[in-house]
Backbone of each chain as ProteinMPNN parsed JSONL, in Angstrom:
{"seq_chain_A": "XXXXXXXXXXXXXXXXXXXXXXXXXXXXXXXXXXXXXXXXXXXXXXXXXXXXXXXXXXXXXXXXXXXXXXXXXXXXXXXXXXXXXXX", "coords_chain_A": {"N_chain_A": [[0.844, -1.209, 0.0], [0.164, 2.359, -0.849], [0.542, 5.7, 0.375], [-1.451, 8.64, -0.674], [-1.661, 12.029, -1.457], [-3.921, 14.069, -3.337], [-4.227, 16.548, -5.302], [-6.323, 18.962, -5.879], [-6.89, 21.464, -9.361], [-9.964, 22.714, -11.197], [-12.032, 23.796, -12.597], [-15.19, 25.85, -11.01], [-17.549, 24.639, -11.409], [-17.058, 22.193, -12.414], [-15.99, 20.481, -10.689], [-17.07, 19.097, -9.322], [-17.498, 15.993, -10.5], [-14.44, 15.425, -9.942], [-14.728, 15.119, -7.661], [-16.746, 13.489, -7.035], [-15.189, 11.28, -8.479], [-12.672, 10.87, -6.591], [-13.718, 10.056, -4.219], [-14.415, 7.341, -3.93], [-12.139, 6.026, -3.155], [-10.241, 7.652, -1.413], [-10.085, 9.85, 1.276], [-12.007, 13.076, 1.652], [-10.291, 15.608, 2.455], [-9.818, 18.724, 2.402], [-10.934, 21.744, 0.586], [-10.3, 21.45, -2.525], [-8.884, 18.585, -1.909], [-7.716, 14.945, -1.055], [-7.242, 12.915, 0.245], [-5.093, 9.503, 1.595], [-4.715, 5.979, 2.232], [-3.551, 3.765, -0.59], [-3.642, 1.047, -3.047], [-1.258, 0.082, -5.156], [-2.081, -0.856, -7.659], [-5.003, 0.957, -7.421], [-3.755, 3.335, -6.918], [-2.447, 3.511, -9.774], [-4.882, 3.81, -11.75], [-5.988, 5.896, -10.513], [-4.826, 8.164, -11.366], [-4.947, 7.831, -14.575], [-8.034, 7.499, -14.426], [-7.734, 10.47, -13.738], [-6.877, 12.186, -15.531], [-8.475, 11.984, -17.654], [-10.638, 13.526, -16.568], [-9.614, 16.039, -16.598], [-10.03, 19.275, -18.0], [-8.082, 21.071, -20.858], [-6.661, 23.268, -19.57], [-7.047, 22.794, -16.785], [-5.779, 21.02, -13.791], [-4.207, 18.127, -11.91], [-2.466, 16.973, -9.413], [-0.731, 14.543, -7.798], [0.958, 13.425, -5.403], [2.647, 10.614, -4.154], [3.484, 9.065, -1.056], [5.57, 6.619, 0.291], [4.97, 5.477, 2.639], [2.644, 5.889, 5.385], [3.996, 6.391, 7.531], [6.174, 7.938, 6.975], [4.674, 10.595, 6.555], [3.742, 13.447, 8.61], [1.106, 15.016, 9.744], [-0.261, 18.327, 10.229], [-2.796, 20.015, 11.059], [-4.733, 23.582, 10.813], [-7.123, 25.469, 11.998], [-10.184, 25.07, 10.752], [-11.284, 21.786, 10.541], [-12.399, 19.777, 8.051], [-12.571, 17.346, 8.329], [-12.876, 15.99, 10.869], [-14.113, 14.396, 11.826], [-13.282, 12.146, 10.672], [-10.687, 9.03, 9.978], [-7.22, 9.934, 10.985], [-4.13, 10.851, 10.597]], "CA_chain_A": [[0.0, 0.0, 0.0], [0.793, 3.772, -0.752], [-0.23, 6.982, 0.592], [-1.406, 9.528, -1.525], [-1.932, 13.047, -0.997], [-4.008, 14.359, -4.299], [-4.69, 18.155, -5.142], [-6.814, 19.702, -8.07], [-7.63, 22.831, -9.746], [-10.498, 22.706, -12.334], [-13.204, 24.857, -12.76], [-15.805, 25.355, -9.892], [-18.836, 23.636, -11.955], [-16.947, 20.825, -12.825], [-15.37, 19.954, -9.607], [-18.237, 17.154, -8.815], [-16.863, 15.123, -11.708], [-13.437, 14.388, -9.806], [-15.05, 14.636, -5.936], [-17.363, 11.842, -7.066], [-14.713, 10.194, -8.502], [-11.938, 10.24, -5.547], [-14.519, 10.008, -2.992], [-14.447, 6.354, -4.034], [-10.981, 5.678, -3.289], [-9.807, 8.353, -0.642], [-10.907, 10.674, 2.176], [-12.01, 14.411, 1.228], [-9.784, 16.247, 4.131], [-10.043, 19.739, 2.433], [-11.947, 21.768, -0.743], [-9.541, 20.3, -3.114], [-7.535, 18.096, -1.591], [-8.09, 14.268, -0.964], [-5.781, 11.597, 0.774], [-5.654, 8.25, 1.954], [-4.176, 4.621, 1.348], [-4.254, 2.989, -1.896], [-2.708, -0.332, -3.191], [-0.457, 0.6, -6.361], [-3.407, -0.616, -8.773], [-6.116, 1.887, -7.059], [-2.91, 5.034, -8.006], [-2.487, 3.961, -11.48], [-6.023, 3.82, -12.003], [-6.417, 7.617, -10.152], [-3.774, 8.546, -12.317], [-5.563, 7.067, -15.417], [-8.763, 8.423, -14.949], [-7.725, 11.415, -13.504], [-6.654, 12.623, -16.987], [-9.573, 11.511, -18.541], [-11.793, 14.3, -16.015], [-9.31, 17.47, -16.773], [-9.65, 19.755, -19.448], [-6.936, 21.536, -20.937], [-6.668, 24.044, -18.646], [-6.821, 22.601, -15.212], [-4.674, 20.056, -13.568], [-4.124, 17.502, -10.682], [-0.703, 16.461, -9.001], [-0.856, 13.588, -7.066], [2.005, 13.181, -4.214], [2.895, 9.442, -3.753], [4.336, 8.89, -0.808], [6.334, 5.5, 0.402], [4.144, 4.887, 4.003], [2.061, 6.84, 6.349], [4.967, 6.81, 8.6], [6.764, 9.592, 6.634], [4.098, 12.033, 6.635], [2.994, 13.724, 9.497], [-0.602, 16.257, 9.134], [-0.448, 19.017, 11.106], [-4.393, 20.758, 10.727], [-4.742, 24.65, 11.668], [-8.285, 25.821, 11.393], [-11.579, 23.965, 11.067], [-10.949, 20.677, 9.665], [-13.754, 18.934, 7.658], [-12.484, 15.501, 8.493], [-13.132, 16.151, 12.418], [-15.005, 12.788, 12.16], [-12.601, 10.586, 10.067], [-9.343, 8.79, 11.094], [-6.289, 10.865, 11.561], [-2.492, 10.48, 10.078]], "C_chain_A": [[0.872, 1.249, 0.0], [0.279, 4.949, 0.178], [0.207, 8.063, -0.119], [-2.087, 10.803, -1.13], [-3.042, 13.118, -3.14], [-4.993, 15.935, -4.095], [-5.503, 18.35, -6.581], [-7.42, 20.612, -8.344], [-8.336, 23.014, -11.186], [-11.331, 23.807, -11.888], [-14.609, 24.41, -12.139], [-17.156, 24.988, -10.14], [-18.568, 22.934, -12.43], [-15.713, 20.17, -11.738], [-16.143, 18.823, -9.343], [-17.679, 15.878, -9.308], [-15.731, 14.579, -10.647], [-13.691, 14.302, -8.128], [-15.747, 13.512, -6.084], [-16.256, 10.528, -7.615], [-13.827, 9.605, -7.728], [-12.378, 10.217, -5.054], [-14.136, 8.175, -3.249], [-13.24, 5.494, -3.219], [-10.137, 6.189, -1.926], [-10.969, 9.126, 0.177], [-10.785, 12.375, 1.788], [-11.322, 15.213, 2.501], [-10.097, 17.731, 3.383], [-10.964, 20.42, 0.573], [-11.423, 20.941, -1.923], [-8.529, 19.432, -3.183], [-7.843, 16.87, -1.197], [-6.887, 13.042, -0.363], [-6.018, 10.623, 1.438], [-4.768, 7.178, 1.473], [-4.403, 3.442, 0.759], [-2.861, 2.283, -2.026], [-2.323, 0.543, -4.704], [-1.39, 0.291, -7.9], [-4.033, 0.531, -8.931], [-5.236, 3.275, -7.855], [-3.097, 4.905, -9.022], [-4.735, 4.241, -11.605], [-6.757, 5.437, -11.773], [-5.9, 8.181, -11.14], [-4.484, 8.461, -14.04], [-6.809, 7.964, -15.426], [-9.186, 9.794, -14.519], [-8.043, 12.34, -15.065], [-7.235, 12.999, -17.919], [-10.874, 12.848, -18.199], [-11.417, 15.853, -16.5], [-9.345, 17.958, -18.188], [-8.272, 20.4, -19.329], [-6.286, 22.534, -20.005], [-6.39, 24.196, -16.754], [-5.9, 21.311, -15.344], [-4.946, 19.793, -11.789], [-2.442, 17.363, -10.405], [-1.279, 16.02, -7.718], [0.699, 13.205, -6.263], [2.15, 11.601, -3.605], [3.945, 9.316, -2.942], [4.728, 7.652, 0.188], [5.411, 4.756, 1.237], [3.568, 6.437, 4.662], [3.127, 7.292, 7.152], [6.189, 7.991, 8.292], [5.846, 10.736, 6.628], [3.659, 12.447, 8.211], [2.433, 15.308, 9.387], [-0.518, 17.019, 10.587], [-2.219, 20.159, 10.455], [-4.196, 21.973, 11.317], [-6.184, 24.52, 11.342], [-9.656, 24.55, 11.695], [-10.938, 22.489, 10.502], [-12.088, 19.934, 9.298], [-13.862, 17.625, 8.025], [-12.435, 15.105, 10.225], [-13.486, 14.681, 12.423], [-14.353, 11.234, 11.852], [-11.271, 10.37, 10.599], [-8.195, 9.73, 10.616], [-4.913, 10.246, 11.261], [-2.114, 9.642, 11.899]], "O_chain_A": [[1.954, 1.346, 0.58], [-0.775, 4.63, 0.728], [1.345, 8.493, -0.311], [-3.11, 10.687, -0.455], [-2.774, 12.28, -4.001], [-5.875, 16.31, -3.323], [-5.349, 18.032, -7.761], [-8.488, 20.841, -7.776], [-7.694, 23.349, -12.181], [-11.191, 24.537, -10.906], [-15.186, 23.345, -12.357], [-17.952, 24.991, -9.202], [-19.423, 22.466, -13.181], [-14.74, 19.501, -12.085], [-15.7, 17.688, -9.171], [-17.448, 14.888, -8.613], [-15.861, 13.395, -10.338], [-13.009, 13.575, -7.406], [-15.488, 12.535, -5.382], [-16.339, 9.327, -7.357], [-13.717, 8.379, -7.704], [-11.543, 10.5, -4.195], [-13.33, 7.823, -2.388], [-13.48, 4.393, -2.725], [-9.43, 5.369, -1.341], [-12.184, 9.134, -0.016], [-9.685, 12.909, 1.647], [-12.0, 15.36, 3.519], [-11.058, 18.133, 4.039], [-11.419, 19.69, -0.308], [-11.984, 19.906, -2.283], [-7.613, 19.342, -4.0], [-8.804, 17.172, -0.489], [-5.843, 12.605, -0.846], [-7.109, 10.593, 2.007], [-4.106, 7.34, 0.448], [-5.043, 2.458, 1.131], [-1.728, 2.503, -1.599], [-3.008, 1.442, -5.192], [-1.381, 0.983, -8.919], [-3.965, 1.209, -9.956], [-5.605, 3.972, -8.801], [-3.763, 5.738, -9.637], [-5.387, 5.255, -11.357], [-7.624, 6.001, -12.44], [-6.664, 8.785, -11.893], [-4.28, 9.528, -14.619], [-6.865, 8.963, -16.144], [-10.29, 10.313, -14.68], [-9.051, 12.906, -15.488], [-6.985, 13.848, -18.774], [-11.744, 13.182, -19.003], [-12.253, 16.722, -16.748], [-8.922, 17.411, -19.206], [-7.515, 20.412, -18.358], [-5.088, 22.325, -19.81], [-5.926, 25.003, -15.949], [-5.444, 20.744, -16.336], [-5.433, 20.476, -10.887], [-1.498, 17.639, -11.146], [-1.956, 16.619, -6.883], [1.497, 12.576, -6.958], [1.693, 11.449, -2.472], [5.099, 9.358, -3.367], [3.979, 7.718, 1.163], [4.998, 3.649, 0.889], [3.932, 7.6, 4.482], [3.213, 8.479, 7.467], [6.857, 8.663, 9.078], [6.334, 11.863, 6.703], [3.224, 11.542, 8.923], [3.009, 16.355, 9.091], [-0.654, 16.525, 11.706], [-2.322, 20.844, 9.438], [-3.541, 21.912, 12.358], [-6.563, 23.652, 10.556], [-9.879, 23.634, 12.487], [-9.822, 22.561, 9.986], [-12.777, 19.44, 10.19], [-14.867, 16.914, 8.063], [-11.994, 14.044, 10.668], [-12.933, 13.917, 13.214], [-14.53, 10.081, 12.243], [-10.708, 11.116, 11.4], [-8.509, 10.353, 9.602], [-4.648, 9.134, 11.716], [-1.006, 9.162, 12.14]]}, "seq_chain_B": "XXXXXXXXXXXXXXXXXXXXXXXXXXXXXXXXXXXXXXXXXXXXXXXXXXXXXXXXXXXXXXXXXXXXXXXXXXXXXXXXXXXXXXX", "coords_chain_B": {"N_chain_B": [[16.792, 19.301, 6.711], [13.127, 19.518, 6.041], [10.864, 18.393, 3.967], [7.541, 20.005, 3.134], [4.3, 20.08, 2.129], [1.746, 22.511, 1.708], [-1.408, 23.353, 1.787], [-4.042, 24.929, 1.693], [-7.702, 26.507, 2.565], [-9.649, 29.279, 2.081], [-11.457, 32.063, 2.233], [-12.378, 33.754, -0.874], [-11.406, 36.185, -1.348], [-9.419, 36.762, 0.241], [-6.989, 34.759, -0.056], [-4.739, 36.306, -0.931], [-2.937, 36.846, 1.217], [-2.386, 34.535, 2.2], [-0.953, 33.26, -0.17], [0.861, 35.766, -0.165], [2.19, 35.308, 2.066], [3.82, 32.454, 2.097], [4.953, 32.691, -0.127], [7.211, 33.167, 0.578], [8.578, 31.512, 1.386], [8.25, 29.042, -0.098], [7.04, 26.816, -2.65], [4.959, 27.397, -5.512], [2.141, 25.908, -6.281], [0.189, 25.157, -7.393], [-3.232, 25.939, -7.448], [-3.992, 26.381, -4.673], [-2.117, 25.442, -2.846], [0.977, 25.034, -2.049], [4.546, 23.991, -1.824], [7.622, 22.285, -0.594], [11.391, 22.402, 0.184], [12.367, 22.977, 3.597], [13.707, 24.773, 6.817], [13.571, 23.019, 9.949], [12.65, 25.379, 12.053], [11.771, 27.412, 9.89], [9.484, 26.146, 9.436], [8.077, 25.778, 11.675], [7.776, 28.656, 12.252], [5.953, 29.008, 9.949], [4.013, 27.139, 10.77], [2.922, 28.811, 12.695], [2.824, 31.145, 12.278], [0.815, 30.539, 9.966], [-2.024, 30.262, 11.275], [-2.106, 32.85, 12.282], [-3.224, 33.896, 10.349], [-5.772, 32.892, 9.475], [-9.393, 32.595, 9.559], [-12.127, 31.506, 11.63], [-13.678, 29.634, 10.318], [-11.961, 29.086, 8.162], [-9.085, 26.872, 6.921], [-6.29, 24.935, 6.962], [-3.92, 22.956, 5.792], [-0.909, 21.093, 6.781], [1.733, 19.361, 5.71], [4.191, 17.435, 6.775], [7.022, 16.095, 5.463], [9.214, 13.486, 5.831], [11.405, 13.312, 4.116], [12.462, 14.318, 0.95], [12.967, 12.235, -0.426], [11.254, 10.496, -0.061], [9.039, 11.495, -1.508], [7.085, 11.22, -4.601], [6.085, 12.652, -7.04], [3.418, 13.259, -8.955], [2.422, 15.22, -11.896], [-0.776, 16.04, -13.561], [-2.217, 17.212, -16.54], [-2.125, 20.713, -16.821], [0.814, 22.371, -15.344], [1.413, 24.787, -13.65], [3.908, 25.544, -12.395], [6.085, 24.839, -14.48], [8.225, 26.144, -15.403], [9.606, 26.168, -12.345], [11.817, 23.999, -10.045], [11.762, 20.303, -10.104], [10.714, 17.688, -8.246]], "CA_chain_B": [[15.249, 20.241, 6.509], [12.282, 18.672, 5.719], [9.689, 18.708, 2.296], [6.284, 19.91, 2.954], [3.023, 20.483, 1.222], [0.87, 23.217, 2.733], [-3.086, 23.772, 1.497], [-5.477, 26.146, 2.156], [-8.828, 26.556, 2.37], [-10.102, 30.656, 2.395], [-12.263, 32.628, 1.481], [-11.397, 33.839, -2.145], [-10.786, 37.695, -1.382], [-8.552, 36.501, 1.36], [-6.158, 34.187, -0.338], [-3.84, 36.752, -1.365], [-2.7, 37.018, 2.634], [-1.32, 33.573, 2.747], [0.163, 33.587, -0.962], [2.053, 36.473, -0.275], [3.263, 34.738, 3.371], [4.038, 31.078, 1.56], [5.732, 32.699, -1.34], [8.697, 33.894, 0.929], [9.358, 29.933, 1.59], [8.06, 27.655, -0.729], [6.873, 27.074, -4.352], [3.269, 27.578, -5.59], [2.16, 24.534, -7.25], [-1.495, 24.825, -7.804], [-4.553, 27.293, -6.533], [-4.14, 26.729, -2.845], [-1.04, 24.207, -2.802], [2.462, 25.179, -1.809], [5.523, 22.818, -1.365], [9.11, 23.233, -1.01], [11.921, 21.912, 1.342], [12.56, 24.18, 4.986], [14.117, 23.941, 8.326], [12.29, 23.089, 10.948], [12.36, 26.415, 12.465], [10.677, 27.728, 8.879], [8.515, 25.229, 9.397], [7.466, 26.706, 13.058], [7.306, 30.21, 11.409], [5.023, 28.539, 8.736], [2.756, 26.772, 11.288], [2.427, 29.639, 13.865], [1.999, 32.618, 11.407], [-0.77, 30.771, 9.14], [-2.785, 30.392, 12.12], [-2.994, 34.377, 13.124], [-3.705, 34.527, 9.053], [-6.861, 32.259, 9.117], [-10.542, 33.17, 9.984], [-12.512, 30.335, 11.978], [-13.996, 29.117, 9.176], [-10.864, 28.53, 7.255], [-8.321, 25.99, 7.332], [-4.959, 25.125, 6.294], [-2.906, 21.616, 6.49], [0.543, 21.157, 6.226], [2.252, 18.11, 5.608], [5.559, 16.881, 6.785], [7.348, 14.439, 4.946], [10.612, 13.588, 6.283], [12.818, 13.919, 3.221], [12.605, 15.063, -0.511], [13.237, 11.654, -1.467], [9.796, 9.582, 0.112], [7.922, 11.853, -2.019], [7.111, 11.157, -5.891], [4.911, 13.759, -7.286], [2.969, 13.493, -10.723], [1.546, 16.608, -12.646], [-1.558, 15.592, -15.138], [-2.525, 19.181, -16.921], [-1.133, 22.151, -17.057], [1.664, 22.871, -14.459], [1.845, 26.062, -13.513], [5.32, 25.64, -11.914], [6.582, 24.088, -15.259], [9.595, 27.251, -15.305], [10.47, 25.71, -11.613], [12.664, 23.221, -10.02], [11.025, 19.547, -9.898], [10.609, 16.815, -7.328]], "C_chain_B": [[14.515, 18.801, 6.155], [11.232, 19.13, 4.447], [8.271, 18.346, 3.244], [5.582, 20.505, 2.053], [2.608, 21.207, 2.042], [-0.608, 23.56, 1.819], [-3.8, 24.274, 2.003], [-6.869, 26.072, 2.355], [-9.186, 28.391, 2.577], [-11.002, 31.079, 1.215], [-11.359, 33.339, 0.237], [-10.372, 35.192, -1.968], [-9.799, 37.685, -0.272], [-7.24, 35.54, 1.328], [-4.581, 34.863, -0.415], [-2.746, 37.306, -0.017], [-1.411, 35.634, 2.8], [-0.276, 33.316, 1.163], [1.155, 34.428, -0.726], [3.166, 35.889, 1.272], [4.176, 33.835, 2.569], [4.846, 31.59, 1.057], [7.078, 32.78, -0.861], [9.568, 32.313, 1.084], [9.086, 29.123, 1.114], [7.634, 27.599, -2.118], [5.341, 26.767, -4.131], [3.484, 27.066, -6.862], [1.315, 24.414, -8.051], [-2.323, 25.973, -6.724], [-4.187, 27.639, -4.898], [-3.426, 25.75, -2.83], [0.355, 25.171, -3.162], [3.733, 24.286, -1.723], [6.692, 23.59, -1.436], [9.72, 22.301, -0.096], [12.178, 23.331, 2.272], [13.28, 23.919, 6.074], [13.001, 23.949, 9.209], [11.902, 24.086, 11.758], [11.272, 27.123, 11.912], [9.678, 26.902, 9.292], [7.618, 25.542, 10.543], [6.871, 28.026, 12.856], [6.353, 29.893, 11.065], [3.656, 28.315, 10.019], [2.139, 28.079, 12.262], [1.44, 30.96, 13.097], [0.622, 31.916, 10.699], [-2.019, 30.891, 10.059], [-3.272, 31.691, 12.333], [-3.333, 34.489, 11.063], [-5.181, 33.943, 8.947], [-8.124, 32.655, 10.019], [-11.08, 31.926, 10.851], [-12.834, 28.909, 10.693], [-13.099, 28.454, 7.658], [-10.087, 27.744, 7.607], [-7.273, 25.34, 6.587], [-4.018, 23.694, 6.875], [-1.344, 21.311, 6.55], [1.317, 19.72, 6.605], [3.666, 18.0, 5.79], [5.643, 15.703, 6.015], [8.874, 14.653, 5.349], [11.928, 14.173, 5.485], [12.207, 13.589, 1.911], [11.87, 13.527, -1.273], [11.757, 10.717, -1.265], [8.92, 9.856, -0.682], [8.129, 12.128, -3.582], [5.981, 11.493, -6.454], [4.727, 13.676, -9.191], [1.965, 14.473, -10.917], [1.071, 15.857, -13.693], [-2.161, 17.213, -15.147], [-1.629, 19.809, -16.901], [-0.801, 22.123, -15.612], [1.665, 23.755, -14.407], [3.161, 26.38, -13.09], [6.365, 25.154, -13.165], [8.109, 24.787, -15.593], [10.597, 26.672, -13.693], [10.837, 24.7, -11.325], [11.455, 21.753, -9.634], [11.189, 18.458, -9.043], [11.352, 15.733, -8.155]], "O_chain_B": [[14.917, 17.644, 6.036], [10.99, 20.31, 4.194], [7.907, 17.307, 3.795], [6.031, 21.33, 1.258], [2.862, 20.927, 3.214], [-0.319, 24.382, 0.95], [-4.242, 23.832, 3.064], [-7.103, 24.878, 2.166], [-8.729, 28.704, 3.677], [-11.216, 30.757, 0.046], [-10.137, 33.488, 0.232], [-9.181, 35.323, -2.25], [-9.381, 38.784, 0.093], [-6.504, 35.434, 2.309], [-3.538, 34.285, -0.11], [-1.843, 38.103, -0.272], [-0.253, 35.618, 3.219], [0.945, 33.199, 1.267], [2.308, 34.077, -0.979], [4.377, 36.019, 1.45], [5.287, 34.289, 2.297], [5.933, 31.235, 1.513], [8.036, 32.545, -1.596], [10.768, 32.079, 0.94], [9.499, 28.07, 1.6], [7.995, 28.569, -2.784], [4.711, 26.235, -3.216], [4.194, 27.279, -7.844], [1.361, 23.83, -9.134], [-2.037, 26.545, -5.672], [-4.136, 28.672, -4.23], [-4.141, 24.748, -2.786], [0.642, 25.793, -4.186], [3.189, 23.409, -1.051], [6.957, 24.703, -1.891], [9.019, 21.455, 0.461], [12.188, 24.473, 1.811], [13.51, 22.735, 6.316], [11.943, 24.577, 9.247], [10.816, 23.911, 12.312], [10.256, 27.483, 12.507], [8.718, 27.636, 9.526], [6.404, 25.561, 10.341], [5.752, 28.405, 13.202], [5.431, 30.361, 11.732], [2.67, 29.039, 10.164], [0.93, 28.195, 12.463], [0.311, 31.444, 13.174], [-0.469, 32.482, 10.771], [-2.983, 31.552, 9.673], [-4.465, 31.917, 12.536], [-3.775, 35.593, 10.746], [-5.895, 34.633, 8.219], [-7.903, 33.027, 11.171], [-10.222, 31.048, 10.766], [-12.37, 27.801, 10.422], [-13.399, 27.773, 6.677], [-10.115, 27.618, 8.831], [-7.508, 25.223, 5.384], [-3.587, 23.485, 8.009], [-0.957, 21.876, 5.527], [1.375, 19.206, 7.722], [4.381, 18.494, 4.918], [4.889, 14.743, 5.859], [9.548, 15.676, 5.227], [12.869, 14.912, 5.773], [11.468, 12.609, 1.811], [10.949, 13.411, -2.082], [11.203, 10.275, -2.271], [8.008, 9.06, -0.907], [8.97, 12.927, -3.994], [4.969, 10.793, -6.422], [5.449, 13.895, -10.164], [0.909, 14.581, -10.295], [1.732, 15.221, -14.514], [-2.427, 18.026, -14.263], [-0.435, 19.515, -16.957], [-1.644, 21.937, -14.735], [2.071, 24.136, -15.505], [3.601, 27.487, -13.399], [7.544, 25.08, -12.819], [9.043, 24.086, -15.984], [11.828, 26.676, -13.67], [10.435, 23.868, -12.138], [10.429, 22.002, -9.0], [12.377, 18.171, -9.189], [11.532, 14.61, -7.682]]}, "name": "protein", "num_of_chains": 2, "seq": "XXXXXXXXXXXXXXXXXXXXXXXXXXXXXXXXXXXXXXXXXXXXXXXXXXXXXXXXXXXXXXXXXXXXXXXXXXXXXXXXXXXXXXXXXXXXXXXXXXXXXXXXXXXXXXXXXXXXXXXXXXXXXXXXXXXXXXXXXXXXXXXXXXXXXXXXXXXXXXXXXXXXXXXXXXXXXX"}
């Protein structure tokens, strides 16, 4: 398994398109920002039909990184994910 | 030092508060997405100041990752950083 951070900036009436589609996969922690751990299939596959959601114009970048045990989430502020589990 | 990510959440007319903080230490990647490597001091700076920058309602994460090298970052779309240095 990986952990993936993933960020994205499209245009704010066609944001649904890639929240419905990483909702599947990952946890929504901020407006566009989504993270969580995925088996090296589940990435390519984000990766894959990430691509497929952006137009020319916008863009994702996805942060793969090794284990949970290198990152550590520091939150200021509200945090939407008050409810879900925690780095 | 250490490589983090930092993300935002603000209101729109209020962004231009923590861009102009971020910019002094890190690279602007995407809309509300920063990264860079820092010391951990910066990194104290970083966490203390965004705090007096944020409203209740806003919120801001920042990610440690231990070192440069745990983290393997893919751009789909347009890069906006595509002039700077790459992961």
């Amino acid at each position: 398994m990986v952990y993936i951070i993933v960020v994205y900036d499209m245009r704010a009436d066609r944001t649904r398109l890639m929240l419905n589609f990483l909702r599947k996969y990952l946890t929504h922690v901020q407006n566009s920002v989504f993270e969580g751990e995925v088996t090296e299939g589940d990435l390519e596959t984000i990766r894959n039909h990430t691509q497929t959601l952006l137009n020319p114009d916008e863009s994702t970048i996805i942060y793969r990184i090794g284990s949970e045990k290198y990152v550590d989430r520091t939150v200021i502020g509200e945090d939407p994910t008050d409810e879900s589990r925690f780095l």
